[in-house]
N, C-alpha and C positions, 0 to 999 in steps of 0.2 A: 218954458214954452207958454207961448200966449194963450186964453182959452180958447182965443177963433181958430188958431191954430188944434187945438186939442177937439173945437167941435168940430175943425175940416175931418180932423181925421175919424171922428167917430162915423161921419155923415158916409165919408167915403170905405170905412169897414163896414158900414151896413149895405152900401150898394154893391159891394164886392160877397157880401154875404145873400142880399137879395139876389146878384147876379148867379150863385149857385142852386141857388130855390129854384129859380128860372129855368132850368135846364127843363127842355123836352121831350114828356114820357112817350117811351115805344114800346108797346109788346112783341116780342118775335115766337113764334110758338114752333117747334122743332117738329122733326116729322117723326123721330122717333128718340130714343132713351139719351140721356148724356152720357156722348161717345166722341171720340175723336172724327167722328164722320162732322161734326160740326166745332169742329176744334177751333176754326177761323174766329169765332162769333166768341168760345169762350175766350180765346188770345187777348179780341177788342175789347172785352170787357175787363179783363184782367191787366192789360197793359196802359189799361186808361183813355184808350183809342176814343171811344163813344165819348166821355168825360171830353177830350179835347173839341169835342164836335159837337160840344154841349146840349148830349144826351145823357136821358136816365134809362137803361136799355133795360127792362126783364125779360129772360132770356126762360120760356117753359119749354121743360121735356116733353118729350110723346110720350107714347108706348102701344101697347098694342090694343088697347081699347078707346084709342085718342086719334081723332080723321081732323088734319091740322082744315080741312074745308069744309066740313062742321064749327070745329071753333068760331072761326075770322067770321063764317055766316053769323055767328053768333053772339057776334061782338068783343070775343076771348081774346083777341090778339090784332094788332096792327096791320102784321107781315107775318106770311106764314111760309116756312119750308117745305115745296111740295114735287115729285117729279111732274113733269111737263104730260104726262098722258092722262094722269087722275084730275090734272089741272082743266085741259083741255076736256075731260070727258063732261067735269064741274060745269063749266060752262058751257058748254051746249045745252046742258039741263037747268040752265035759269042761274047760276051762281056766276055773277062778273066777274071772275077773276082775269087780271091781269099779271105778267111777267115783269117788273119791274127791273131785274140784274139775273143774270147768272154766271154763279160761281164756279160753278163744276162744266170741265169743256167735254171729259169725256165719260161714258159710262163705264158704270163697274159690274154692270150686272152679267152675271154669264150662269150657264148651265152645266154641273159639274156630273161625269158620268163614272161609275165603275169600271174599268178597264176589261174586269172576268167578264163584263155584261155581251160583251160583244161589238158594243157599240163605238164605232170607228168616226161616220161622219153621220152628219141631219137624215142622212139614206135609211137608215138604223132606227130610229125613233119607232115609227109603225110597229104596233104588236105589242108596247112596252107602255110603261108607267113611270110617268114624269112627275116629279115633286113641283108645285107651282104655289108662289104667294099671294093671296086674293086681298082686298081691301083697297083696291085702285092697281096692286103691284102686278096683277095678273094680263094689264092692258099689253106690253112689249111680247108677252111669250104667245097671247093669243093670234097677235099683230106677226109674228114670227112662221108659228104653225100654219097661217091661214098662207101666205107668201110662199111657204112652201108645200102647198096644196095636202097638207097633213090632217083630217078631222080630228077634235076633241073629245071624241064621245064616247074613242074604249073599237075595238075592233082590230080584227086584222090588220087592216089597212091605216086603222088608226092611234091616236096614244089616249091613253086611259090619265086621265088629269086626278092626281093625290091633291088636297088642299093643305097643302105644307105650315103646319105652324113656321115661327120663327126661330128654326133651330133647325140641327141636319140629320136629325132621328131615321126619316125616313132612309137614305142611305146606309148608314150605320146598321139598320135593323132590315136593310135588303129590302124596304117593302116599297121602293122605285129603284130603278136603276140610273134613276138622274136628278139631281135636287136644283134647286133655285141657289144661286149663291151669290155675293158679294163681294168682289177681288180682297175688299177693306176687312172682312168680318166673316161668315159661313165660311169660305173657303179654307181661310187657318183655323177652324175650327175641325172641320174634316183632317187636318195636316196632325192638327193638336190629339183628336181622336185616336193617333198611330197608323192613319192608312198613308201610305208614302207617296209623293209626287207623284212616281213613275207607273202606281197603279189606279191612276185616275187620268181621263182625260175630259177636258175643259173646252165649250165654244161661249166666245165671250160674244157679247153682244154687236160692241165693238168691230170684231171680224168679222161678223155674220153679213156686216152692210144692215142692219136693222135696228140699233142702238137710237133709242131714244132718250132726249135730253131729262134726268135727273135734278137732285136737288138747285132749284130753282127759287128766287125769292118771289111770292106773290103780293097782293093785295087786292082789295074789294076796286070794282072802278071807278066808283061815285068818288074815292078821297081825290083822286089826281086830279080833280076838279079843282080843287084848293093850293092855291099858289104856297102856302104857308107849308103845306105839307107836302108837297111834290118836293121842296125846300130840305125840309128833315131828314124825306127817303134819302135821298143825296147826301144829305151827311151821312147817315145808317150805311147805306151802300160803300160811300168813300173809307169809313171809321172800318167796316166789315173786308172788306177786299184787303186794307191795309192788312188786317191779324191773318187773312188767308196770306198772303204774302210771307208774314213772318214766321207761320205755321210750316209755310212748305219749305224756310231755310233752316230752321228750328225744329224739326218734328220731336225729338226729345221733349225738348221743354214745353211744348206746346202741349203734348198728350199726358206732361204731369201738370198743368194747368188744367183740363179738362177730368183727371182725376181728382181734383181740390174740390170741383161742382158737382162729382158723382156723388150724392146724398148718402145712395142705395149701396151704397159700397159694392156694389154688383163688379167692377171693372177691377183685370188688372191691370200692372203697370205693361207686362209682356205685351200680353194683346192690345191695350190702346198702342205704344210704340210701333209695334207692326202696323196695326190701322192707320196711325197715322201718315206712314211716310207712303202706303199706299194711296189713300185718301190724296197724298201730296202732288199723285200724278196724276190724277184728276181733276184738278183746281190748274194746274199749272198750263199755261197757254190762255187763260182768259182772265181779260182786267177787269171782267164783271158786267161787261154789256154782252148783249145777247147776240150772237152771229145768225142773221138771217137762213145762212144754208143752213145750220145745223138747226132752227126750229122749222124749216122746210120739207129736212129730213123727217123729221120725228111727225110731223101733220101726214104727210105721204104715206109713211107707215103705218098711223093708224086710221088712214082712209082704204088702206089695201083690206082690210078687213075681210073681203068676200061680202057672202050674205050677213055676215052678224060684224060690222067694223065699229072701231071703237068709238069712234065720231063720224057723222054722214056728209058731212060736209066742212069748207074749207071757212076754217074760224075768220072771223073778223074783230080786230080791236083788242086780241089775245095779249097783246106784247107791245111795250113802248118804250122807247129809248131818250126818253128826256129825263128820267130819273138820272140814269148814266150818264145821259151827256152833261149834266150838270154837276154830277161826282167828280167826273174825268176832267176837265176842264177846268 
């Protein structure tokens, strides 16, 4: 071998190695713990998806003292995991965020009741003590109560609001007759506890006609100013939708991938499996661009408000579909 030959090829392993250096950083910050609720993100990462789309993704957990709309304010993250009400609330109060993709077409939030309680349908509520999630997660149930002219102050006529950690104690320990739950997560916990299907009755948010839109990808608005980076989201988005795809045919292997990232060894393999193939049917039906009805829906909802609504008015500028259009295409 000639040494031009030997220098071509050194010239061209180091542009094939600069070409890996190159790859561009994203932080995505999760809305809560490594779980199969964001199996999609650990798939791409694991499958090499981002790498193909020559990203370096770090991918941070939540938990319950982490507001992904704090972070991203804060410079912590690129894209942040957020429901579409906390998002929207953000922003009215001065935080740009915008909607960039979403993953999730349908929600999974529902309200899980005791069957001994009495409680049949929404008629039942009054007089009683509801378990609810605060920290942005309280905006749909408020949005809910208010729509059905139900006060939250406690009263005959009203329900008495528990501020429910993240866990279904309150039920288990009888001190609500209803908890906050997750079709993916709370709910087979309640199942797991020993109380049986048949002594629990469920309204999902979904059926109530009041379900608003869930994990969603966000970011700050000033970046989609930048052609470079509108560019990336689009890879991120394309690379991410891919693993949600391969998650929802895969749910097995998908949520022992997402058990590999569990640090905390907190998760098991049972319960991610369940989670995930529930989680599966909530990604499934959307390519990752945002359906105008369904974030219509979710604004209308939290403008019914009554006197105290979650947002006063109809956002502007909330959501944009050129990240996607340029994933999809």
């Amino acid at each position: 071998m000639t040494m031009n030959k030997i220098a071509g090829l050194a010239v061209a392993a180091g542009l094939i190695a600069s070409g890996a250096q190159a790859a561009d950083d994203l932080t995505l910050q999760l809305k809560w713990v490594t779980q199969a609720q964001f199996g999609g993100y650990y798939v791409a990462l694991e499958k090499g998806f981002y790498e193909d789309e020559d990203l370096n993704v770090t991918i941070k957990p939540g938990g319950p003292d982490i507001a992904p709309t704090q972070v991203i304010a804060g410079g912590g993250a690129d894209v942040v995991v957020e429901w579409m009400p906390a998002a929207l609330a953000a922003r009215e109060k001065g935080l740009p965020l915008v909607n960039i993709a979403q993953p999730f077409k349908s929600s999974g939030m529902m309200l899980t009741c005791l069957k001994e309680s009495g409680i049949e349908g929404p008629e039942d509520f009054p007089g009683n003590t509801l378990g609810v999630w605060f920290f942005g997660n309280e905006y749909p149930f408020l949005s809910w109560m208010s729509q059905l002219g139900i006060p939250t102050e406690g009263g005959e006529d009203g329900v008495e609001v528990l501020k429910q950690g993240f866990n279904v104690d309150p039920l288990l320990q009888k001190q609500a007759v209803c908890i906050s739950t997750m079709t993916y997560n709370e709910y087979g916990q309640v199942l797991d506890a020993g109380i049986a299907e048949e002594d629990l009755v469920t309204f999902k948010y979904e059926d109530q006609g009041v379900a608003t839109l869930e994990d969603g990808l966000y970011v700050l608005e000033d970046t989609l100013s930048d052609e470079a980076t509108v560019d990336k989201l689009a890879r991120f988005v394309r690379a991410s939708m891919k693993g949600w795809k391969y998650a929802e045919e895969n749910p097995d292997e998908a949520a022992e991938i997402v058990l590999e990232y569990d640090e905390t060894g907190a998760q098991t393999e049972a319960h991610q499996k369940r989670m995930m193939r529930e989680i599966g049917k909530l990604t499934s039906g959307s390519n990752g661009a945002l359906d105008e009805a369904d974030y219509q829906r979710t604004v209308d909802s939290l403008l019914s408000g009554g006197s105290d609504p979650v947002i006063t008015k109809q956002p502007e500028g909330a959501w944009t579909h050129a990240v996607t259009d340029k994933a999809l295409n």
